[in-house]
Structures are given as C-alpha cells and as structure tokens.
N, C-alpha and C positions, 0 to 999 in steps of 0.2 A: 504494500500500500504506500505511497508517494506521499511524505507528507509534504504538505501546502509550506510554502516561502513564508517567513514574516516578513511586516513592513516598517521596516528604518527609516527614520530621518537622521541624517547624515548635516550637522548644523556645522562652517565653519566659520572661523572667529578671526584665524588671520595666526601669525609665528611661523617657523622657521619650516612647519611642513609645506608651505605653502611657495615658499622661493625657486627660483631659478639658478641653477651654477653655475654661478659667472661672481666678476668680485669687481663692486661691491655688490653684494645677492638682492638684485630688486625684489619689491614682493609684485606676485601676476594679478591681473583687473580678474574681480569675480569672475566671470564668463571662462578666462582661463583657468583658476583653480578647479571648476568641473570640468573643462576640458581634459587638464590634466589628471587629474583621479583618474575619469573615466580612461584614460589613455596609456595609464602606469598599471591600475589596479582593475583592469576587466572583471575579476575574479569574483570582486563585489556582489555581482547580477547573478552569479550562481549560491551565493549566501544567502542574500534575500531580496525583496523588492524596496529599489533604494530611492529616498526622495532626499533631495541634494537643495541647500539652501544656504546661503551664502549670507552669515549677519551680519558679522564684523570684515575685515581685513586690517588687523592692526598687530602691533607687535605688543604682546600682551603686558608688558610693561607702562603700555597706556590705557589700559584696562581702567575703570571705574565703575565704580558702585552702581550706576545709570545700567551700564551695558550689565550686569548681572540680572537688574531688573526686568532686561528687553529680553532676555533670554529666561527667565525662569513666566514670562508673560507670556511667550510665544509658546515653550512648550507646557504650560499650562492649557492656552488656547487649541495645541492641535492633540491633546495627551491621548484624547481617543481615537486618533484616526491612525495611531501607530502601533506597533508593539513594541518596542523600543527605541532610545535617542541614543546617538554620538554626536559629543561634541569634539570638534577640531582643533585645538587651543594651544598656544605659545606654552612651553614650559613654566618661564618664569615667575607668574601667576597665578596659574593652573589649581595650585592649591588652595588660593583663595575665592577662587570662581566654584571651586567645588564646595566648600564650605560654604556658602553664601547659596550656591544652590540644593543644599542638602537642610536648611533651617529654612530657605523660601518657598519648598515642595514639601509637604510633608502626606503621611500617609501615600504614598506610593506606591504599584506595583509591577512595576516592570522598572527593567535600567534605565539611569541615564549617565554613561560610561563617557568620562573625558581621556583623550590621549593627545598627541602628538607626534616630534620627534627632534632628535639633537640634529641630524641631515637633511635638507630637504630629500623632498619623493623624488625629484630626476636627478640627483643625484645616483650614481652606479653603488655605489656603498653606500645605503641607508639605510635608517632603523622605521620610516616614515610607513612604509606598503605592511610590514610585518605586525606595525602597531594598530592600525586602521582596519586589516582582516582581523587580526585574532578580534580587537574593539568590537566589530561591526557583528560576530560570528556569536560574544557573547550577550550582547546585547537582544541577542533573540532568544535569551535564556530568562528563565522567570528572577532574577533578579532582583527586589524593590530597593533599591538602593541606588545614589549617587557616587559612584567608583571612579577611578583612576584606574585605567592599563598604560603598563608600560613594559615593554621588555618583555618578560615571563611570567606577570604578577598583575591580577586586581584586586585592588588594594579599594579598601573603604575612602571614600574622599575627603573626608573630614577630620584625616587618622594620620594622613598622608604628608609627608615631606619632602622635599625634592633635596635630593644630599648629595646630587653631582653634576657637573654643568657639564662632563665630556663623557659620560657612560650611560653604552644605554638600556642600563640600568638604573635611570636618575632616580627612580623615587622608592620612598620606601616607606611604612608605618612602622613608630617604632613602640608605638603601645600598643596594638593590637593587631593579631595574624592576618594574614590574605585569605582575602575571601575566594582564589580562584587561582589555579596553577597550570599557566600554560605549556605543554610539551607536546609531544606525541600524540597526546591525550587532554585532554581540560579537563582538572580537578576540581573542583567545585566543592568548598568548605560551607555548607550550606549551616553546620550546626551555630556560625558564628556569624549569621547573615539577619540583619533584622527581618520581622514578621512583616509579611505585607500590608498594606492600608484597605481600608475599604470606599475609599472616598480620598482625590486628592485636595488637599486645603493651597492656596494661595497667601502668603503674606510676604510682601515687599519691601514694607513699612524702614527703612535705614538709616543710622545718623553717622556721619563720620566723626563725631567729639566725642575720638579715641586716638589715644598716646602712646607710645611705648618708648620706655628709658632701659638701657642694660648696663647694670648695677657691674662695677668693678672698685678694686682697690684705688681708692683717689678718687672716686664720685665725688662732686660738692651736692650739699644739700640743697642750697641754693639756688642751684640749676632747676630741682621739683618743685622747689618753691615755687620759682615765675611760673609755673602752670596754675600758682591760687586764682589769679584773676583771670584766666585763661578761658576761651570757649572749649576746652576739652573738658567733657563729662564725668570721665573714666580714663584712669593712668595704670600701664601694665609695667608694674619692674620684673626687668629678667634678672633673677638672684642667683644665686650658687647651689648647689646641690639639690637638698629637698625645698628649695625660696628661703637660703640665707643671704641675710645682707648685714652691713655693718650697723652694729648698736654700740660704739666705743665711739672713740674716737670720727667725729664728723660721722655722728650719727643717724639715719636716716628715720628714726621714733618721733624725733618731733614735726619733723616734715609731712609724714605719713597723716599724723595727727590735724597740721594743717591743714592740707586736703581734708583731708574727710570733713574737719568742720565746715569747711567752706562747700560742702556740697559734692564732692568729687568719690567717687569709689576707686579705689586703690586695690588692683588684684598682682600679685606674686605666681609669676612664670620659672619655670628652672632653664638654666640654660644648658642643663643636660638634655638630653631626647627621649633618654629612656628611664622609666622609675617616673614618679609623681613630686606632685609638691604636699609637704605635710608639717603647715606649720607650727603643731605640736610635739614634732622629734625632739628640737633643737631649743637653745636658750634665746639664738639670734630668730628664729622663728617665733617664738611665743613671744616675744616682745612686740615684732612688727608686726602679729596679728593682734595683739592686744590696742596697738596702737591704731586701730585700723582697718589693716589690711585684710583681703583674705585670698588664702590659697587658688590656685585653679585647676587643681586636683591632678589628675594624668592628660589635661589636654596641651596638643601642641600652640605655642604661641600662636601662630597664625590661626588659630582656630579660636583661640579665646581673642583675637581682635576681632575677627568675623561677627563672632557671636555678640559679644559686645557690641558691635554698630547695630545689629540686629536685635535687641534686648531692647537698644537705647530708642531705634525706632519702633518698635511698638510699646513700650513704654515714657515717652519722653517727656511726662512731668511727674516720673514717678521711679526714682534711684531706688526704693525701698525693692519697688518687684524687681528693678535690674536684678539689683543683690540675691535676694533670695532663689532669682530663676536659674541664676548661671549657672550654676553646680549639678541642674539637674536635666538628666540626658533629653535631647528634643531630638535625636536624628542619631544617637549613637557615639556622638562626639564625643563622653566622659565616661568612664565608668561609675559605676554606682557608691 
C-alpha cells in the first residue's frame, strides 16, 4: 500500500544557505533561492509535496523581534493546510528565532524544524542539501515541537546552542538529549518529546526591555547601576558556576538590591552550558538571591532573554507575573 506524500512548507528567511560561490558571497533574489533548491535538491519532490515561500532574505544577524512575529503569524495562519514547517535560517540567530517560536506556538502538533548551513547549497562541499532532506524528511514525522537539525541531531529548539561557527556540527543542547538521530536510520527519542497540543494558541505579544551583563572579576557595580533609570525591565547576569558573583569586594548585593527597588527583575545565568543555576548551593548565591535576584534554573541564556521579552510582552504592567512565570516550563524550555 503507497503511502500518501505529506505536505511541507519549506519557509526561507535568508543566511549562508542561500549564497552563491563566489567572494564576496552575494545573497540570490527570492525567485532564485527556489530556483536553486529546486535545482540542487530535486530529491525534495520524492519526500513530500513541497510549498516553497520565500519570507525573509537576510543575514540572520539582522533578524528582529518583528520578523519572529511575521513568521510565527504566517504559520499560525497556514498551520492547517500543512503537515509540517521548515524553516531556512542563518545560523547565527537561529536559536533565538527558535525560542521565540517555540513560546509564540504553543500546543502544537506537528514540527516546525529550523536548519540551515555553514556552506552555501552550490557550493561542491556543503552541509546545506544534507541538512534540508534529512529537515524536510523529519518534518513529516508527528513531531509537536519546534526543533533545530543540524548535522546528525534534532535537537529541541529552545535547548539548543550553536557552539561552533566552522562544524557542521554547530549546535548542540547541553541540558537536554536529542530528540532524533540521524544515520542510516532516524532515531526518534520520542520518550523525551513533549505531548502534543490539541489546539494551537497564538501569542506574539514582545518587549525588548531586556539586558544582559557577564559578570567577571573586575565588574564595576556601577556599570548595573546606570541601568536604574534605564528603559530595560529585566537584567540577566551571567555568573560563574551555579550564578556566582562577587559579594566582597565591589560587591554586586547592593546593586542587585537597587534594581529591584526601582522596578527591575534581576535573573542569574551561569556561564557554564551544562548543570543549572542554584542559588542556594553557595554563600555568593544566597546572598545575590537574597538580595534580589533569582536563578534561571537549567535554561540557556539565550532562552531566558527570549522568554523574558516574551513574559514582559504579555505581561507589561505587571513584573510580579514576569517573576513568578519564568521558572515554569511553557514549551519545555526549563526543567521542572
């Protein structure tokens, strides 16, 4: 019995899949980035039936908040006419478009799997063809989640961090396993995959008055300080191991303290990757949370800014629900 093709949308955004080899690498006018797939990557049409839409063409580094929106709005608007989405996207932001689209979709079921690649597609050596089939291939898998493939690996997107600019193997999670292993064979870790939705929800809602400082030996305090009269909402310090920072000498406890009276939430990142933040381990932790602060548990930095703008936009006269929502999983982003 034959089974029926599913139907993809194939969304791209614009990065380095999309160039031509030559130097310096223009990027091609929409019209040709389908040309080109179609013309690199035939193979496509025997995976499934593919609808090709061109949203962005930008080097993802000029990615914004707006363009997250136009993309979790459009495939909001076509969610039923598909069975699953790829998006096309520059590296370099990629993590933060997945994050942003994994709190702006919620209840989900089916993928919507981001990839790219370090080469462009006409390029003779590239990672670009290999990352867009295997994408395109799991994408017609029951899925509810916003993932990242790359390389041999999808990866939850929200989990996800891009830890090398020349392998391609760029991204990796380093708190939570792969949802899907690509070889020979596609592994599919389904027991660590959220449950699917029954209705998708829509919120957009964003604020950008969000900060982030990384806390080293020799910070001034002073520096956090000028963020009191600041339009930023919400300040992330990346700390040292489980979110220490200095309580000695040019101490960071009355600063901390600062902010918050004036309105500001003050969350503690680690600048490790892996392990959490736990600011009851430590002496230097219990003080800056006393003063404060609070942890951001096992999530990656980039995902507690994400969520942060997103907290602050559907809550934006009200720090109290920021505070309280952050910690607690919306899309998988935090352990429990």
């Amino acid at each position: 019995m034959k089974t029926e093709k599913k139907s993809i949308r194939v969304i791209h955004t614009g990065g380095t899949f999309g160039m031509i080899p030559q130097h310096p690498r223009p990027t091609l006018a929409p019209r040709q980035v389908q040309q080109q797939i179609t013309t690199y990557v035939p193979e496509l049409a025997q995976i499934a039936d593919i609808d090709f839409k061109v949203m962005f063409n930008i080097d993802s580094a000029n990615m914004q908040p707006h363009h997250w929106q136009v993309l979790a709005d459009d495939i909001h608007s076509h969610y039923d006419s598909f069975d699953g989405f790829v998006i096309i996207h520059g590296t370099d932001s990629m993590v933060y478009t997945a994050n942003a689209l994994s709190l702006m979709l919620r209840g989900l079921n089916k993928p919507i799997i981001l990839t790219g690649s370090q080469r462009p597609l006409a390029e003779i050596r590239n990672d670009a063809r290999s990352n867009l089939i295997n994408a395109v291939e799991l994408a017609s898998y029951p899925i509810p989640e916003v993932c990242i493939f790359f390389g041999t690996h999808l990866l939850r997107g929200n989990r996800s961090i891009k830890s090398s600019t020349t392998g391609f193997g760029a991204f990796r999670s380093p708190n939570y396993p792969a949802l899907a292993e690509v070889g020979v064979d596609i592994n599919l870790n389904r027991d660590d995959m959220l449950p699917g939705g029954n209705q998708i929800q829509l919120q957009t809602a964003i604020s950008p008055s969000v900060m982030v400082f990384r806390f080293f030996p020799g910070l001034q305090p002073d520096y956090l300080g000028a963020l009191t009269n600041s339009p930023a909402r919400a300040i992330i310090i990346e700390g040292l191991g489980m979110g220490n920072v200095n309580i000695d000498e040019a101490s960071l406890c009355p600063v901390v303290q600062e902010l918050t009276a004036a309105g500001k939430l003050v969350v503690i990142s680690s600048q490790s990757r892996h392990g959490e933040v736990d600011l009851n381990r430590y002496e230097n932790g219990r003080q800056i949370g006393q003063s404060g602060a609070i942890g951001n548990g096992d999530m990656t930095t980039e995902t507690s800014i994400v969520k942060l703008m997103w907290l602050l936009g559907r809550h934006s006269d009200n720090l109290d629900a920021v505070r309280s929502n952050f910690l607690t999983p919306v899309a998988g982003e935090v352990s429990h």
